[in-house]
N, C-alpha and C positions, 0 to 999 in steps of 0.2 A: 271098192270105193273108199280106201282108207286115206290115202295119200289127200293133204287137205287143200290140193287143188281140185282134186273131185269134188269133195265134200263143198267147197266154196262154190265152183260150177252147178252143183246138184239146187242147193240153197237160191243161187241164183235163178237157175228152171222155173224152181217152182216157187218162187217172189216170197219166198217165206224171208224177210227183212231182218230180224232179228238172226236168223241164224246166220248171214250173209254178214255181219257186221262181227260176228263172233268169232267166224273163220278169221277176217281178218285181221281181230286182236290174237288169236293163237297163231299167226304167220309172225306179226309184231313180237308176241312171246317167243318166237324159236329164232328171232333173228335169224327169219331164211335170208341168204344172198340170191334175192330177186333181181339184183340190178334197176334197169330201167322199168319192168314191171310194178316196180313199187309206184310206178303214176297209175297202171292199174287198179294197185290192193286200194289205193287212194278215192279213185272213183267207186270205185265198191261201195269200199265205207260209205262216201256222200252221198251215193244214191239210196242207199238202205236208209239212212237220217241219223245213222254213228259221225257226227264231227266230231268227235275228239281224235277217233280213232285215224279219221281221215287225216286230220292233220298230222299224229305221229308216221302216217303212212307217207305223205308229202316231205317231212324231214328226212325220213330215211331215204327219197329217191336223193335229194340234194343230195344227202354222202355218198351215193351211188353216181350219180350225172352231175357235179358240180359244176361243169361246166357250161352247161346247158342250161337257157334265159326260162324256160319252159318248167324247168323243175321248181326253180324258186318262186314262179310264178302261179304254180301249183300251189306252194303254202301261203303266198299273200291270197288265193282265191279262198282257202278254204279260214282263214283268220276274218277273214271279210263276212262268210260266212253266215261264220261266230258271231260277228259285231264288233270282234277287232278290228279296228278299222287304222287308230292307229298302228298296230304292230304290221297290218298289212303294208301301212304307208316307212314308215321305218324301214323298212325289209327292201320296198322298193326303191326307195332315197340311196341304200347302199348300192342293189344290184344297177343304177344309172349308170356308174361310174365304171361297175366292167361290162354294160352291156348299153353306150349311150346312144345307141342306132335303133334301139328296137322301139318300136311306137308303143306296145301292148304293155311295156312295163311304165310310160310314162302316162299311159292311158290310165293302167291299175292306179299309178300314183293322183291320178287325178279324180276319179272315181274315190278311195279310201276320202282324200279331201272333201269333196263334196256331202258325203256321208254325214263327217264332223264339219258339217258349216261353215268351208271355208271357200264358199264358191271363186274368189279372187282368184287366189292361190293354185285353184283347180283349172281356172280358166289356163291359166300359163302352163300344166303340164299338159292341157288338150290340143293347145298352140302346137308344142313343140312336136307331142305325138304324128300330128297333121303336117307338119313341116316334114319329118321322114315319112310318111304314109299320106298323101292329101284325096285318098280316096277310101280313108279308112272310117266309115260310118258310123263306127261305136264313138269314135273321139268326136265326128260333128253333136253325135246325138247330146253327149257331155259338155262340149261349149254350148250348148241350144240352152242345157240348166244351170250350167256356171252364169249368164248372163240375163240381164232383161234388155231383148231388141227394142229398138228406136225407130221412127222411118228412114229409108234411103240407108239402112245398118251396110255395110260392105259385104259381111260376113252370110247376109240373109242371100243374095247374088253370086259369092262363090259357092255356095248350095246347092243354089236353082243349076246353078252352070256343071255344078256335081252329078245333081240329080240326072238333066238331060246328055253329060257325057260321060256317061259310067262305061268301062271297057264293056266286050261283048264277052257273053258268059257272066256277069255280074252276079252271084245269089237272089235272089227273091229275097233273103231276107236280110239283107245288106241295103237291097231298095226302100224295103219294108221300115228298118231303122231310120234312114236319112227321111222319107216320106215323113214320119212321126215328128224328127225334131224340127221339120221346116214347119210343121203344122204348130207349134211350141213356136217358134218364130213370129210366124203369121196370128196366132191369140196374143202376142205379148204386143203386137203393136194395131189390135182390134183389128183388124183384119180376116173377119170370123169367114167369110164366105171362105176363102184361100184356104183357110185352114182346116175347114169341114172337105175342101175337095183334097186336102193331101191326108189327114186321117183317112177318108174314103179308098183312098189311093194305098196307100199304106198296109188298110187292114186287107186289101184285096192282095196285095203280094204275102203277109203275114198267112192267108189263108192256103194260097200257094204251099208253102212253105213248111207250112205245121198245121194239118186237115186236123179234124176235130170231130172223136165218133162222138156224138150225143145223144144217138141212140143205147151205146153200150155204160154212158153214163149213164142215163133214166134209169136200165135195167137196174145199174147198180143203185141207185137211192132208193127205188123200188123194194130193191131185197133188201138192206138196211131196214124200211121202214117197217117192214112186215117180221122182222124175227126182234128187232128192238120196239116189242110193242108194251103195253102197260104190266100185263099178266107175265111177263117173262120177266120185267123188272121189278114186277113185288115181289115175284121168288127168290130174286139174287140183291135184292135191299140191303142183305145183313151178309152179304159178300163183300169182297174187295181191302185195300189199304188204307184205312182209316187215318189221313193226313192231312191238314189243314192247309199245305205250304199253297197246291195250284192253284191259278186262277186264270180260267181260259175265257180267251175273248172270241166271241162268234160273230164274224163282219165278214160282208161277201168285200170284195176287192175296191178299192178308191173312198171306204165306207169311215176311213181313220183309224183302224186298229193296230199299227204300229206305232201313231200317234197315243194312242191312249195305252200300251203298253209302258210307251217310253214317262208317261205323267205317273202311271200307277206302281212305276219300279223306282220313283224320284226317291223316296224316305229310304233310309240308311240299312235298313233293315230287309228291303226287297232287290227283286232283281229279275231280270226278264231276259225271255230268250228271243228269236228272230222272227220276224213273220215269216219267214219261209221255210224252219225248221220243219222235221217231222219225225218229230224226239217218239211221240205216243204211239203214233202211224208204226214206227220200227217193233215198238214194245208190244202192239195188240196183234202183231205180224204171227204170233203161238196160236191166236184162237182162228189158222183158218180163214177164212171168206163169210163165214161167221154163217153158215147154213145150220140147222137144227141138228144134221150129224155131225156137223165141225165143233159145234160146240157141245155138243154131248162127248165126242171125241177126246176134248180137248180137255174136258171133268175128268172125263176117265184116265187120260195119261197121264195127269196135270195133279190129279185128286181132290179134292174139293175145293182148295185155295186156288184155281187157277187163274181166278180174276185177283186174288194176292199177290200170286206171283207176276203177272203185267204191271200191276200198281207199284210193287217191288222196284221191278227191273226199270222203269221207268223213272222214280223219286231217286234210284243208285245213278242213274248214267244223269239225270238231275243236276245232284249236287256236286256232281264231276265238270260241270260247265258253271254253275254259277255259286259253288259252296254251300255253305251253311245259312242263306237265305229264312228269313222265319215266313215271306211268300215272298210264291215266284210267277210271274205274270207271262203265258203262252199264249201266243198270237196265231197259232198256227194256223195259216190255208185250211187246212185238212183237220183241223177239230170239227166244222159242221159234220163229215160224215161220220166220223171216229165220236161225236157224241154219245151215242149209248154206251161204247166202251168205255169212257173217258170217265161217265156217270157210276158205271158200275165199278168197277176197277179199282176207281178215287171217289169213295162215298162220301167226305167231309170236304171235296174241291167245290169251288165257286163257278159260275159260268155269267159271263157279262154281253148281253147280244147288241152292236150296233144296227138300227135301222136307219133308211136313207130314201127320201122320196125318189119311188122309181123310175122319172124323169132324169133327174140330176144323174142318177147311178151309172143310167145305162150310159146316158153320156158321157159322166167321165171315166168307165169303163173303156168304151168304144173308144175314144179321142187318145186313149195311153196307149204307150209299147210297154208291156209287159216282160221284163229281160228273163224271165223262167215261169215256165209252163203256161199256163191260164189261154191255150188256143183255142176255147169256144167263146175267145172275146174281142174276136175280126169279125163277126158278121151277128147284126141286129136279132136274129131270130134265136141266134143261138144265146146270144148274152139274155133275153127274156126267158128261153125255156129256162137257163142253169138258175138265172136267179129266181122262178118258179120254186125250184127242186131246191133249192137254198131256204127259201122260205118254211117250206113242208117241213124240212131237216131240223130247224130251230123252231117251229111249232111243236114238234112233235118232244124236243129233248126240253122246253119250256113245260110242257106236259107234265112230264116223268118226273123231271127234278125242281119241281114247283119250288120250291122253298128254295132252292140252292142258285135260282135261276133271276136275275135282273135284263130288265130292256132301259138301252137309252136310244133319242134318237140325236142324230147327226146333227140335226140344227137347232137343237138345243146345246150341243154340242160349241155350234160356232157362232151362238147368239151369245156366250157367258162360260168361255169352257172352262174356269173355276166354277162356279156356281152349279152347273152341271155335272162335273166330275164330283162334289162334294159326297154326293149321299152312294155315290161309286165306291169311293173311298175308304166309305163307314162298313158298308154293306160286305166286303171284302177283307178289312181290318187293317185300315192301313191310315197313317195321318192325313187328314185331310186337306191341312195347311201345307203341307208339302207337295201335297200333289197337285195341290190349285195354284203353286206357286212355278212350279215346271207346265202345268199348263197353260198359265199365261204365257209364260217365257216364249213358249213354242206355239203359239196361234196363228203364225202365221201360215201356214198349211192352208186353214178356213180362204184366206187370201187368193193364195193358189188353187184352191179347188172351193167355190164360195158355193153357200144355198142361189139356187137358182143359175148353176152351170150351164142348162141346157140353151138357155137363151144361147152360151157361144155357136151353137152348132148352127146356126144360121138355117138354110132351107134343107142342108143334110140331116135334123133332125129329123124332120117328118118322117122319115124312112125309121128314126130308131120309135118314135112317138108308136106307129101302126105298128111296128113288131111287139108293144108292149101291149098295145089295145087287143093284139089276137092271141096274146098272152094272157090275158085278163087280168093283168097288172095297176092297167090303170082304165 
């Protein structure tokens, strides 16, 4: 197994992330002539949570497949990413012109827009997307957020008329998309019953589509909780990369934590990476499945720094996406589980937890399409266990890293979100006048997702209300 498509396949087997990401900077170092593969080495990289690496993987198919709408479309996906959003949109403003038939690239162009709040502008490339494709679901879902419907909208009826003549063989999750935005349709002109039956509707083809173990989730929070327990963390207290720069934000999903990323990277001096990154995730990929002999394992191979070496490798592939940052604010998904590592690892990192009345949550959980991963959040019972198991997960890393550890909540949040982000601010080291001044900027979110969402859910709530009540949520 020397040749390093073994070694790359081998990595992949066995989900060890980090080494999967490494194969494919030493493919990148030998300039192999992969040709088309190189959208492979591409997907690697991004699934491991190497973007940078992803992206030079995406340039390099472009000089391989130049011709091909897919290639370039591959480096506006993974710039987007990033947070590039302009370079995405640039990238796809040029490829229109040799490629002005294809929907996906003026769909991407209209997506990048939206990003950088330019819903108008976006609306016109979802148009035209929809003009060559008018049964293209991604582009309705995007005019649904480029826009706020009206009654008798035109556009809400070529939906409905979408909706019920989709060719035969349609995906589920194409249904699933269009379901979502007409429901986005149907909230924007109160219209809450309609739009509680096409979420309902929605998350039932989404569930189709992308089943959801949550049984083999439990297992795993379970395990987490029990080897990142107190006595293992006062062992390893005066381990790990003593570095001031992270400051991870711990929010289950629709909770604001890309919102309050994008406030606390405002001052000149910070900088933040994506909610959906999973920079840590790759980096803690050495220690195992983190079982008592993985990580005993892992000392042994590793030597005594090997929570240095995570902390290492993680602040290097860092300041490769955001430079010389004095903090850097991570949103990630995946820090509630990856907290013990994250704590040990990076003994001088910050931790910030959003909570959200679990009314509101599950609501605006349920009611959203999610465009990557989060499938145990199409069906009521399952969004109450995960965010159970969410709860435990920041209990327990509030625990441990007492001092290092802050709670806000959400509608404190959108009662004052200067005033409330202030002592955020402090507590993290970062100005406070700047960051309450991109908070206001940016409040309107509270608008779009406001305390007391669940009123929209009209009589479809009750169904999420009793999966919280035998949740013991509320």
């Amino acid at each position: 197994m020397s040749d390093p498509f073994s070694r790359l396949n081998a990595a992949i087997d066995a989900e060890r992330m980090l080494d999967v990401a490494d194969e494919v900077r030493n493919l990148l170092k030998s300039n192999a002539p992969l040709g088309a593969r190189w959208g492979d080495m591409a997907l690697a990289a991004l699934s491991s949570g190497d973007e940078m690496a992803a992206l030079d993987a995406a340039k390099k198919l472009t000089e391989a497949v130049p011709d091909n709408a897919d290639s370039w479309l591959w480096v506006a996906s993974v710039h987007s990413t990033l947070g590039q959003h302009g370079e995405a949109l640039r990238l796809m403003e040029r490829q229109m012109k040799r490629f002005p038939n294809h929907p996906t690239i003026h769909r991407r162009a209209g997506r990048a827009l939206l990003e950088m709040g330019q819903p108008q502008t976006a609306e016109l490339c979802f148009r035209k997307a929809l003009e060559i494709d008018g049964y293209d679901a991604q582009s309705y879902e995007g005019l649904a957020h480029s826009k706020t419907f009206r009654p008798g909208d035109p556009d809400l009826a070529t939906m409905e008329e979408c909706r019920i003549g989709w060719p035969e063989g349609t995906s589920a999750d194409k249904r699933g998309i269009l379901s979502y935005a007409l429901a986005k349709a149907y909230a924007d002109i109160g219209e809450y019953e309609a739009a509680g039956r096409r979420v309902t509707e929605g998350a039932g083809f989404y569930r189709e589509f992308a089943p959801f173990d949550l049984e083999r989730h439990e297992r795993g929070v379970e395990h987490v909780l029990s080897i990142y327990e107190e006595r293992f963390a006062r062992a390893n207290a005066d381990a790990g990369m003593v570095d001031a720069r992270p400051v991870f934000i711990m929010a289950p999903p629709a909770a604001g934590a890309s919102w309050m990323a994008r406030a606390l990277a405002a001052p000149d001096d910070a900088a933040r990476l994506e909610r959906n990154n999973g920079l840590l995730w790759m980096c803690g990929s050495t220690l195992g499945d983190h079982t008592p002999d993985d990580l005993h394992r892992a000392f042994l191979e590793g030597g005594p720094n090997v929570l240095v070496d995570v902390g290492r490798v993680y602040l290097q592939r860092l300041a490769e996406i955001v430079g010389e940052a004095r903090r850097v604010i991570d949103p990630s998904g995946l820090i509630e589980i990856a907290g013990g590592a994250a704590g040990l690892c990076l003994p001088a990192a910050k931790f910030v937890r959003i909570k959200r009345d679990p009314r509101d949550l599950a609501w605006a959980i349920y009611s959203r399409r999610f465009r990557k991963g989060r499938h145990w959040s199409y069906h009521p019972d399952d969004i109450a266990r995960v965010l159970v198991l969410h709860n435990r997960l920041c209990d327990r890393w509030a625990s441990l890293f007492e001092d290092r550890f802050m709670t806000v909540n959400y509608e404190d949040l959108a009662a004052d979100p200067a005033k409330a982000l202030k002592p955020v601010a402090e507590f993290v080291g970062l100005d406070p006048e700047a960051v309450g001044a991109e908070a206001w900027l940016n409040s309107d979110i509270f608008k779009a997702d406001p305390v007391g969402v669940k009123e929209r859910g009209g009589s479809r709530f009750a169904t999420v209300e009793a999966a919280l009540e035998r949740a013991g949520l509320v």
